[in-house]
C-alpha positions in Angstrom: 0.0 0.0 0.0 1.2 3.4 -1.0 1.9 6.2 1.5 -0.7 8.0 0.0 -3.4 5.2 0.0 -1.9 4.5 3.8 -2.9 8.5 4.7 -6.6 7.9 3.0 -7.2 5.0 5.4 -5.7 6.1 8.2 -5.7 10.1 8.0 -8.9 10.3 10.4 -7.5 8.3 13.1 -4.1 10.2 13.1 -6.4 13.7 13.1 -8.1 11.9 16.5 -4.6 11.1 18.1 -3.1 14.5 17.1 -6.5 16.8 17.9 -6.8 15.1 21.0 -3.1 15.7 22.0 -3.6 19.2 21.2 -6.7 20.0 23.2 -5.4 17.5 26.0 -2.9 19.8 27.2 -5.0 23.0 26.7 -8.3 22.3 28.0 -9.3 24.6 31.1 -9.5 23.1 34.3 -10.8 26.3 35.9 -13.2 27.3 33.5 -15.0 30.8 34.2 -18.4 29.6 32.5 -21.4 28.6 34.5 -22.9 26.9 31.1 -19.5 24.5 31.2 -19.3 24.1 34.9 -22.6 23.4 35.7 -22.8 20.6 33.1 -19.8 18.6 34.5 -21.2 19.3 38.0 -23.8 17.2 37.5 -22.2 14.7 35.3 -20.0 14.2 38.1 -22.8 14.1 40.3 -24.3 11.3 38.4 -21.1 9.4 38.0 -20.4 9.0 41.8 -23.8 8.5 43.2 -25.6 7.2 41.0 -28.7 9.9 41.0 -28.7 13.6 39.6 -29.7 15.5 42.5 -27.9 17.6 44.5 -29.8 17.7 47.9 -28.2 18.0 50.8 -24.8 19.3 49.2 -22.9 22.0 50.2 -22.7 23.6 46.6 -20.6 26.3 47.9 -17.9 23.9 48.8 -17.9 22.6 44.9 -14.1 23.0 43.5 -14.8 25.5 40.7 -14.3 29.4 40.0 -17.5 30.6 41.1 -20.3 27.6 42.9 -23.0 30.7 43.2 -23.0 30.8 39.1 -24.3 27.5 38.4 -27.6 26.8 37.2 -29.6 25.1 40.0 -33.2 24.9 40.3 -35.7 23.0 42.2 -37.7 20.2 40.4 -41.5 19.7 40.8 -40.9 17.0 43.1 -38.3 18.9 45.3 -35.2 17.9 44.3 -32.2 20.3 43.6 -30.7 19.1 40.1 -28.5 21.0 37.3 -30.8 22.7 34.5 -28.5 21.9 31.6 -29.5 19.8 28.4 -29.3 16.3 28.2 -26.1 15.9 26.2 -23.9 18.1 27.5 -24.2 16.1 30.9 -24.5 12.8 29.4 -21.3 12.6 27.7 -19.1 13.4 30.9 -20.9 10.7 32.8 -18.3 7.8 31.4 -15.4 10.1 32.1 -16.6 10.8 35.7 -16.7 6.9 36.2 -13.4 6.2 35.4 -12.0 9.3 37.5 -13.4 7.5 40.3 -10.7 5.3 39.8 -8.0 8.5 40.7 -9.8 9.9 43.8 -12.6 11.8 42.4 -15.0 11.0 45.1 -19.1 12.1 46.3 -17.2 15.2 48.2 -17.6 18.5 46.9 -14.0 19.3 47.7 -12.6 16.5 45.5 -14.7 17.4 42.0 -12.6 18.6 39.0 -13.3 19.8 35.5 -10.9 18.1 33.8 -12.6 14.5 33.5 -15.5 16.1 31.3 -13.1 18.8 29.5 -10.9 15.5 28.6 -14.1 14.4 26.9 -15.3 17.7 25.0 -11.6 17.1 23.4 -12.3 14.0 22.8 -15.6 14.4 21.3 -13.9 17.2 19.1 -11.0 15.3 17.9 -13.7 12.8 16.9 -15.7 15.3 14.9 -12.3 16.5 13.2 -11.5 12.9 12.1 -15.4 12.0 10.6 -15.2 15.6 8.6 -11.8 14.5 7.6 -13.4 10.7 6.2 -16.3 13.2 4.8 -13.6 14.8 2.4 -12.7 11.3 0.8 -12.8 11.5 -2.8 -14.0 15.1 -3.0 -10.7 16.7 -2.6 -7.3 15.6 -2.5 -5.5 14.4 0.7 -3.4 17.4 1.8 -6.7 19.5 1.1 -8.7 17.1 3.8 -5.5 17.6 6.1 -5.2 21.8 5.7 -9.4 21.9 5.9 -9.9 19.7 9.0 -6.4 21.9 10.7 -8.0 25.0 9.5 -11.2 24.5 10.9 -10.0 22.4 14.3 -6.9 25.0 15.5 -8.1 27.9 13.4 -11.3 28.6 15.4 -13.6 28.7 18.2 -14.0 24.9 17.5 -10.8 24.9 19.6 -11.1 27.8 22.2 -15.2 26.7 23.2 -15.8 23.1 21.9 -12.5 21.5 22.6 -11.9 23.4 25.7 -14.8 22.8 28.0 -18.2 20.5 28.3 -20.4 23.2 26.6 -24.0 22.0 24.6 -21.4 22.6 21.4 -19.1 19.8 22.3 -21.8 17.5 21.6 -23.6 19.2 18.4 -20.1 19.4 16.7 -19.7 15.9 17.0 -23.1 15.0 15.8 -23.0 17.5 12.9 -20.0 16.1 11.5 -21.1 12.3 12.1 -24.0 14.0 9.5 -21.6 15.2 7.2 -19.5 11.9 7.3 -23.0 9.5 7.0 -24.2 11.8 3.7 -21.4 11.6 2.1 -21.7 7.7 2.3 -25.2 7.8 1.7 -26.1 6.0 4.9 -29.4 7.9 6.2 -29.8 5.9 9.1 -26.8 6.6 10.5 -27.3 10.1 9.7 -30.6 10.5 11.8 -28.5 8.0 14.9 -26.3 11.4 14.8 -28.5 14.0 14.5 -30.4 12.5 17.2 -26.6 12.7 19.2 -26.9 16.4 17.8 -30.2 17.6 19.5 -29.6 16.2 22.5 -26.6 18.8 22.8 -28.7 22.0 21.5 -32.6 21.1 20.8 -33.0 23.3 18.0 -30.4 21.3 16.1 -33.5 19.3 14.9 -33.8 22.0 12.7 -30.7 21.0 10.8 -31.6 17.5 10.9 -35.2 18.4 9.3 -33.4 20.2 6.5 -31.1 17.9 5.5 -33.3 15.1 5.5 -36.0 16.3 3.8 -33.6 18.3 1.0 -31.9 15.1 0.5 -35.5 13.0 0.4 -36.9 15.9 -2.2 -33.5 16.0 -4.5 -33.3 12.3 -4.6 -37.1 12.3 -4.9 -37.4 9.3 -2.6 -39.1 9.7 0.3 -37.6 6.8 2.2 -34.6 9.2 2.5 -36.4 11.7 4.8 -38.0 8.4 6.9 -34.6 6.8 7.3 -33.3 10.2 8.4 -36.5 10.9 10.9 -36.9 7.7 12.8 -33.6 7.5 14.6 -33.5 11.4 15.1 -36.9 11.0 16.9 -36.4 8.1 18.9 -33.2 9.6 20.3 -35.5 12.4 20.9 -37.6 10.3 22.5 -35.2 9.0 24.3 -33.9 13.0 25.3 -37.4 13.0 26.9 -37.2 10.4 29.4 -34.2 11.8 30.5 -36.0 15.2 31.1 -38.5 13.2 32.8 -36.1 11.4 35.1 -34.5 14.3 36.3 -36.7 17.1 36.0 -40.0 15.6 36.0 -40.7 17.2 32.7 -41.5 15.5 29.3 -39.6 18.1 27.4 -36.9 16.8 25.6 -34.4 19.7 25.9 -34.5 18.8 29.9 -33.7 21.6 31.8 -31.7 23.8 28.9 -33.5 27.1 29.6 -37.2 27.5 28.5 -38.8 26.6 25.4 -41.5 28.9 25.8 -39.4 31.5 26.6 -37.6 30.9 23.8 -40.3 30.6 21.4 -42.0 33.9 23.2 -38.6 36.0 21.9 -38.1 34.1 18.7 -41.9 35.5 18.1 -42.5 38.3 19.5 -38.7 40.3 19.5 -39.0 43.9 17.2 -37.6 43.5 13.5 -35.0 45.9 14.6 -34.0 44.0 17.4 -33.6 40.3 15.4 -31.6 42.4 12.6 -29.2 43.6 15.0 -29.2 39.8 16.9 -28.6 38.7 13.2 -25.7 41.1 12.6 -23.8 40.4 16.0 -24.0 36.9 15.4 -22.0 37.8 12.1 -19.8 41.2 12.6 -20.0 42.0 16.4 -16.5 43.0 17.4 -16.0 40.3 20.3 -19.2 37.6 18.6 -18.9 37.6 15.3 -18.3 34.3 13.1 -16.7 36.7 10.6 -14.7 38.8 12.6 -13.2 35.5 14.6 -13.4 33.4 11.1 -12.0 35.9 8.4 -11.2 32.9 6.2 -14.7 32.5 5.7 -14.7 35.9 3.6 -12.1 35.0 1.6 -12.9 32.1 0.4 -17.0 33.2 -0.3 -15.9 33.4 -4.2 -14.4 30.2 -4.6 -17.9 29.2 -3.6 -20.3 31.2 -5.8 -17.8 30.2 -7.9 -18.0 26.3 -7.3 -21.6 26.1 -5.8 -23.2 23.9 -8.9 -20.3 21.9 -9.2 -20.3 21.0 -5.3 -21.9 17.8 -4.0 -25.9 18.4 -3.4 -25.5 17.1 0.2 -22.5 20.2 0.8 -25.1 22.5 -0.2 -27.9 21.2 1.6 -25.8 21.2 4.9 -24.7 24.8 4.3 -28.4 26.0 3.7 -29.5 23.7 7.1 -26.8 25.9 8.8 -28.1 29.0 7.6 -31.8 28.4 8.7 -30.3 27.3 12.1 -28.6 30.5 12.3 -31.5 32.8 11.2 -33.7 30.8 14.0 -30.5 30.5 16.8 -30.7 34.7 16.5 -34.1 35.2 17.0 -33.7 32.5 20.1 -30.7 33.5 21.8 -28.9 37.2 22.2 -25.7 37.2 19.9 -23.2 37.6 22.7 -23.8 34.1 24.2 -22.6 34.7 27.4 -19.4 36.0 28.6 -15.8 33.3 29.9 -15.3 32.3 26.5 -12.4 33.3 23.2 -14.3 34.2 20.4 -17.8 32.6 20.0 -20.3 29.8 20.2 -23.9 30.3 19.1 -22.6 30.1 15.4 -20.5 26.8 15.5 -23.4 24.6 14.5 -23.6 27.1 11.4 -19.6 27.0 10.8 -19.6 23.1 10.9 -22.4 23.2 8.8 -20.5 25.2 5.8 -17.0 23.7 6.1 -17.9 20.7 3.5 -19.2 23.4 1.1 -16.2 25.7 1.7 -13.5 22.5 1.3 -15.7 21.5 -1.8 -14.9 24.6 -3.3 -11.4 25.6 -2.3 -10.2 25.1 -5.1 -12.0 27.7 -7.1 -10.3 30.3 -5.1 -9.0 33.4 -7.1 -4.8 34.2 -7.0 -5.0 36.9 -5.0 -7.2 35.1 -2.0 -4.4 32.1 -2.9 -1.5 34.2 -1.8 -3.3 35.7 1.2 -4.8 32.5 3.1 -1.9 30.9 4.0 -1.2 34.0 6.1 -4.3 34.5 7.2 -5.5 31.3 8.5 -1.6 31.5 10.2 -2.8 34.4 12.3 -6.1 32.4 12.8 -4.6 29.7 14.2 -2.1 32.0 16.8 -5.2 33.6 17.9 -7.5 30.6 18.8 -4.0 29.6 20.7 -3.9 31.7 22.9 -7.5 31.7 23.6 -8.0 28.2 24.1 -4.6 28.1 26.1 -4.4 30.7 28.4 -7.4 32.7 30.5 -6.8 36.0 28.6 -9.1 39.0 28.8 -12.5 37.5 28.1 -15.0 40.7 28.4 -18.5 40.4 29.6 -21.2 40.2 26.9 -22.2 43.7 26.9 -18.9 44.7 25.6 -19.3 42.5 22.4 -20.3 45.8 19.9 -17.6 48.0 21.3 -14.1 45.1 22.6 -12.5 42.3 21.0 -10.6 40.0 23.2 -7.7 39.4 20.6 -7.4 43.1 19.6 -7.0 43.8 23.5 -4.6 41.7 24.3 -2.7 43.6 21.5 -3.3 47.1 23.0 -2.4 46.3 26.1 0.9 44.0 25.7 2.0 45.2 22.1 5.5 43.8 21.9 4.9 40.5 22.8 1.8 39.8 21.6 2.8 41.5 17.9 5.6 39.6 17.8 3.6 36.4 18.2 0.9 37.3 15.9 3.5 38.3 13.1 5.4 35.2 13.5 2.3 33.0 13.3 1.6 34.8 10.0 4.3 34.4 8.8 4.5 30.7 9.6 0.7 30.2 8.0 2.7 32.0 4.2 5.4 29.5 4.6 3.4 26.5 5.2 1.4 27.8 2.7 3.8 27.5 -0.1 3.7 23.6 0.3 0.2 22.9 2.3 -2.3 25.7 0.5 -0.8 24.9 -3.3 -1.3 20.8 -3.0 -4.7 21.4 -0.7 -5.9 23.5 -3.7 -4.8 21.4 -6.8 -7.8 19.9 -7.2 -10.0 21.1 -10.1 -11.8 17.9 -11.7 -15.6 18.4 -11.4 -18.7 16.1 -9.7 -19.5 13.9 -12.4 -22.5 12.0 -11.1 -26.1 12.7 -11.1 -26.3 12.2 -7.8 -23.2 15.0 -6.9 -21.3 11.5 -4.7 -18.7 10.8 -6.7 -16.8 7.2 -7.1 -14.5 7.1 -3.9 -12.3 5.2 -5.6 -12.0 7.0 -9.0 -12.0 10.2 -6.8 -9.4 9.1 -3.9 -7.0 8.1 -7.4 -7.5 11.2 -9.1 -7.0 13.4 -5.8 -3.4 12.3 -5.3 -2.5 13.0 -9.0 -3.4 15.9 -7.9 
């Protein structure tokens, strides 16, 4: 087997063991987010008792930043439980189990962070590596290797996802287990993660309801959009006896906020006021998925440029993201909170787009060529530093008028210049061997059904 064919097979589980490496050593273990620390609270307390409550406990005597933040509330029955959604505390439980094992006990005194950060890293690297199989065939191997790096160091994927047990860790993975099952045509398995989706962020069912039904209407078979819809729902379902267990509520986003106070401000909020949600989501200063995500800018031509020749299911996942993102702003104010580098309401959407932006890559124009090397370079030194260090995070009112990044600048210029420049400049070397080969790749989507041969692809990709 060639080195080349060895890189295909094995590329997503070497993107698992280096991701994981990555955001192993940088995940917070004091993270200054009630969202994240209230969700590994009760994971924790799950783990080591065996039941979600929290009666009795001192909560003040919890090991984290700030006990007084978290987001406690009394169930019907009585019982003092977490209101977080179902997936976000689910997915810690495992790594709470095994901690046991090193002294992570019942006490308050002996609860850490770092069992459920361990697995948002985890989960991440995972996502990374099924978007990286997602690629197969549709570009060539270093563009699957600079795409999946671009989108894993180079942004808030990194800093938010990979860094702490937020309702994203979990959506991220799911989304990309979508994006890896359409590529392969296997509709089951994308509903099974969809379903893993929603249980993160409830509204993800949106997505999933897009990009079934798109793929069931362009493939005019309607088994498509049942294969998609049963596992989805019955991992719904299952979202709801979870609810039910611990909150004494049937409602499957358990106890994630309100869904009629969601639906009340997604309804009733001024036209003026959802604009200016829309736009923060997009160019606030401190929030927005293009300030934080330049890259996404430059490459918009290449995908005007490439959108008919792109697979149909890139495009349907890039629409899904787009209708999740004019809903998330009518749901949920721009800023998303404050103890967090860059943001996080508009992940769902960025993981949505990448397939559509790798698809297209290659369509990009000389000048945008010459400059994204550079720029996804200062990209990644800036998600670095956020995800490493606990560095000037402002509070969400300042998100028109600060940005974290530029801050850091202002107030220590020589060091911080000096690191910005050199990552630059790093990103323009690398992008002499890494940006030419990742965008060699010009042969169009031959098939009516825009999936190409995997084989006839994979070949053609490394002659590339």
């Amino acid at each position: 087997m060639t080195p080349r064919a060895l890189g295909r097979r094995f590329g997503g589980g070497l993107a698992v063991v280096a991701l994981f490496a990555v955001y192993a050593v940088s995940v917070n273990a004091d993270y200054p987010m009630n969202d994240v620390d209230s969700s590994s609270v009760a994971a924790w307390r799950i783990a080591t008792t065996g039941a979600p409550w929290l009666d009795g406990i001192d909560t003040d005597a919890i090991a984290i930043r700030d006990p007084e933040r978290l987001w406690l509330g009394e169930t019907p029955d009585g019982h003092t439980v977490v209101y977080r959604s179902p997936g976000s505390i689910a997915a810690a439980v495992p790594a709470y189990l095994v901690a046991r094992m090193f002294g992570v006990g019942a006490a308050p005194e002996s609860f850490s962070l770092v069992p459920a950060a361990l697995t948002a890293a985890l989960l991440v690297a995972l996502a990374m590596a099924l978007l990286f199989r997602a690629l197969d065939g549709l570009v060539s191997t270093a563009a699957q290797r600079l795409s999946v790096g671009a989108l894993g160091l180079g942004t808030p994927v990194w800093s938010v996802a990979a860094d702490g047990m937020h309702t994203h860790s979990v959506t991220v993975f799911g989304l990309a287990g979508m994006a890896w099952a359409a590529r392969r045509e296997r509709w089951w398995l994308l509903g099974l993660f969809g379903g893993i989706g929603l249980w993160g962020r409830l509204h993800v069912a949106v997505i999933v309801a897009v990009v079934g039904l798109g793929l069931a209407l362009w493939r005019r078979r309607a088994s498509v959009a049942v294969q998609v819809g049963v596992p989805s729902m019955a991992l719904m379902g299952l979202a709801s006896l979870w609810s039910r267990w611990i909150y004494d509520s049937w409602w499957p986003s358990g106890g994630y906020g309100s869904v009629e106070q969601y639906a009340a401000r997604a309804s009733q909020s001024p036209l003026l006021d959802s604009v200016i949600n829309q736009l923060g989501l997009l160019v606030a200063p401190d929030r927005g998925l293009l300030v934080w995500t330049p890259v996404l800018v430059l490459l918009l031509p290449a995908v005007v440029r490439g959108w008919r020749q792109a697979p149909g299911w890139t495009r349907g996942f890039a629409l899904a993201g787009l209708v999740y993102l004019l809903i998330q702003g009518n749901m949920n104010a721009f800023h998303g909170g404050s103890g967090f580098w860059g943001y996080r309401l508009t992940l769902e959407t960025l993981v949505c787009v990448f397939p559509l932006y790798a698809a297209t890559a290659h369509h990009v124009g000389r000048v945008a060529r010459a400059v994204v090397g550079p720029l996804l370079g200062l990209q990644v030194g800036v998600l670095a530093l956020g995800a490493s260090l606990d560095l000037l995070v402002r509070i969400e009112e300042w998100a028109w008028s600060w940005n974290s990044a530029l801050g850091l600048v202002l107030r220590y210029p020589i060091p911080m210049g000096t690191f910005f420049a050199l990552t630059t400049l790093m990103g323009g070397l690398a992008a002499r061997v890494w940006v030419d080969r990742g965008l060699r790749w010009t042969e169009p989507v031959t098939r009516a059904s825009g999936l190409p041969d995997l084989d006839q692809r994979a070949e053609l990709a490394d002659r590339h």
